[in-house]
C-alpha positions in Angstrom: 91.4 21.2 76.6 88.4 20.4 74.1 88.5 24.3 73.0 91.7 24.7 73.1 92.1 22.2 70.6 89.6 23.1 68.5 91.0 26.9 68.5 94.1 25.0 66.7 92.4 23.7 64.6 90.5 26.6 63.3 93.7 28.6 63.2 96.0 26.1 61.6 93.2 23.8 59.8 95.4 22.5 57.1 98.7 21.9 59.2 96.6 20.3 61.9 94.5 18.1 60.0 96.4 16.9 57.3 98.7 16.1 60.4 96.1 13.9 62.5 94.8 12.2 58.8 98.6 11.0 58.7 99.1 9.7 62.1 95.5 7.9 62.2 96.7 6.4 58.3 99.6 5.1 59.5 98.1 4.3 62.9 95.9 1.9 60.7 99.1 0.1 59.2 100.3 -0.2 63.2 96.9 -1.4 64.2 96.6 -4.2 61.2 100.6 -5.5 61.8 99.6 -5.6 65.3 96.8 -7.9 65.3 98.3 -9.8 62.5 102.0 -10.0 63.4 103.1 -8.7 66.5 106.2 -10.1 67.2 107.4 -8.8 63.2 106.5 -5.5 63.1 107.6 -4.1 59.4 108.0 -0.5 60.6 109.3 0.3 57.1 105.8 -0.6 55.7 104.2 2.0 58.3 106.5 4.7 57.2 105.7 3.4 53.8 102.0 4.3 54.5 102.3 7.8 56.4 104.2 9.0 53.4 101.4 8.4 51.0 98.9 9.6 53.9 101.4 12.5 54.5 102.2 13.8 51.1 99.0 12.8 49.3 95.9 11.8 51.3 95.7 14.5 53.9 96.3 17.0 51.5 94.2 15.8 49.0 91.2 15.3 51.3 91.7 18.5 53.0 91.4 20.4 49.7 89.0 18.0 48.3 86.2 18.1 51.6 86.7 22.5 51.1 85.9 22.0 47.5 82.9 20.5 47.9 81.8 22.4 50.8 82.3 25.7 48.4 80.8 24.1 45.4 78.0 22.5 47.3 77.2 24.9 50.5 74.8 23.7 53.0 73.8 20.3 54.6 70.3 19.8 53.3 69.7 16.1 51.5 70.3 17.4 48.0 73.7 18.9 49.5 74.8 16.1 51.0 74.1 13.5 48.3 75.7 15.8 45.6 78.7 15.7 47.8 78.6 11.6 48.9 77.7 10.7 45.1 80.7 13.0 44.4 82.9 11.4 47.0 82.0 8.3 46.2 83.0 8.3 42.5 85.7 10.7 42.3 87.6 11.2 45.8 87.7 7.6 46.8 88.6 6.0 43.6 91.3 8.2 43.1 92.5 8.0 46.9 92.5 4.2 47.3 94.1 3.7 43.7 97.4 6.1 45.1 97.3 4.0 48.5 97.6 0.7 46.1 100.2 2.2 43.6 102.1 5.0 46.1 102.9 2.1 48.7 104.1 -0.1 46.2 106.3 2.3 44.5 107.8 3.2 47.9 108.0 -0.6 48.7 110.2 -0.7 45.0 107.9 -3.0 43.4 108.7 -3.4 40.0 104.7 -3.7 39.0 103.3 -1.0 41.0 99.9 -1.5 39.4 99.9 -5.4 40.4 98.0 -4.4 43.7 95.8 -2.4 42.2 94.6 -4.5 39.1 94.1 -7.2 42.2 92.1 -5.7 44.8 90.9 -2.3 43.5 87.7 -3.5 42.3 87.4 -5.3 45.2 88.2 -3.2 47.3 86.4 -0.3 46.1 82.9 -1.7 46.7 83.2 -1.7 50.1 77.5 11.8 56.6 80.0 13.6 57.4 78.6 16.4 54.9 75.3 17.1 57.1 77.1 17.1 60.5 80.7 17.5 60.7 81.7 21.2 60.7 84.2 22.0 57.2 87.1 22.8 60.2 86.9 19.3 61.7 85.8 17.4 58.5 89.2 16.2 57.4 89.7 15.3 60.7 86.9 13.1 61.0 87.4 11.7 57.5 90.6 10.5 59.0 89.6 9.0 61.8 87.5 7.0 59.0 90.7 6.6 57.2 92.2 5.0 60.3 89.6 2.1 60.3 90.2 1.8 56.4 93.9 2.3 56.1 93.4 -0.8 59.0 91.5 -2.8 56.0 93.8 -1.5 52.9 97.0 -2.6 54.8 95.6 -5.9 55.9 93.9 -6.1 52.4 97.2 -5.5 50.5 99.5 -7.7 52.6 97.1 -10.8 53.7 93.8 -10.3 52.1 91.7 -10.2 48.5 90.3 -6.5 48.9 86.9 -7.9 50.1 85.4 -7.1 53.2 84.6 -10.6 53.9 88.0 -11.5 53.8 89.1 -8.9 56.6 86.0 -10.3 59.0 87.1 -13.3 58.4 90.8 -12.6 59.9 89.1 -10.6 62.5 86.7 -13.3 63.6 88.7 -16.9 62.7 86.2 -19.6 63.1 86.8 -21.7 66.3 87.8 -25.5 65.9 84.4 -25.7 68.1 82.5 -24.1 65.1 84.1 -25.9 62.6 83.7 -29.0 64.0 80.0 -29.0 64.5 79.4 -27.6 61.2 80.8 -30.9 59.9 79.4 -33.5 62.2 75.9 -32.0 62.6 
């Protein structure tokens, strides 16, 4: 099954991995509103997010990881750091800033940017290159994306952007713990 899937992949590499980047994007939104909410699902807010993973993020990743590997060939340390520094300052400032702004214009916000100015910065200071073959890399960089659409969702509709914030919801202090940090 293993080859067989990866056969797809490397016949139909943009189709099928801009499709899995989508699904584990919006599987991130499902994920966060489940822990968080799961009696009140907002499904429109998950359709809100595979649209912008859909039409922008998969695409844009998919194109952006076979730029890089063409620009940059190889996986040796100057190879990959050109390519994470490069990631890191163009790619994921970009991508994060039209998660913030594309959600909220789908949502009909009437200050799309209002997220962003909020959390961006925060947000934004939270190896594949060496490892991860170029057919399977946008898949892989989505299965990242799942774990930090998971913190951009919660981020945008409970949290401040900051990482601290998200552990925080993820591991609530217990009246046990709060109690003896008071009394002790």
């Amino acid at each position: 099954m293993r080859k067989a899937f990866l056969r797809h992949v490397r016949r139909f590499p943009w189709v099928t991995n801009v499709t899995l980047y989508g699904c584990l994007f919006a599987g991130g939104d499902f994920v966060h509103q489940w822990f968080s909410r799961r009696d009140k699902m907002d499904w429109s807010h998950t359709r809100n997010v595979a649209v912008v993973a859909f039409s922008f993020h998969g695409n844009f990743n998919f194109f952006w990881m076979r730029f890089l590997e063409r620009r940059f060939p190889g996986n040796s340390a100057g190879m990959v750091m050109r390519k994470l520094f490069l990631d890191q300052t163009t790619a994921a400032p970009l991508a994060t800033s039209v998660f913030y702004t594309g959600v909220s214009f789908l949502e009909g916000k009437e200050d799309i940017m209002e997220d962003w100015r909020e959390k961006f910065l925060n947000t934004y200071k939270f190896l594949n290159f060496a490892l991860v073959p170029l057919y399977v890399r946008t898949t892989f960089t989505g299965c990242c994306a799942f774990v930090w659409a998971t913190f951009l969702c919660f981020s945008r509709q409970s949290g401040d952007g900051t990482a601290a914030a998200a552990l925080a919801w993820m591991f609530p202090p217990k009246e046990d713990d709060i109690y003896e940090f008071f009394y002790i």
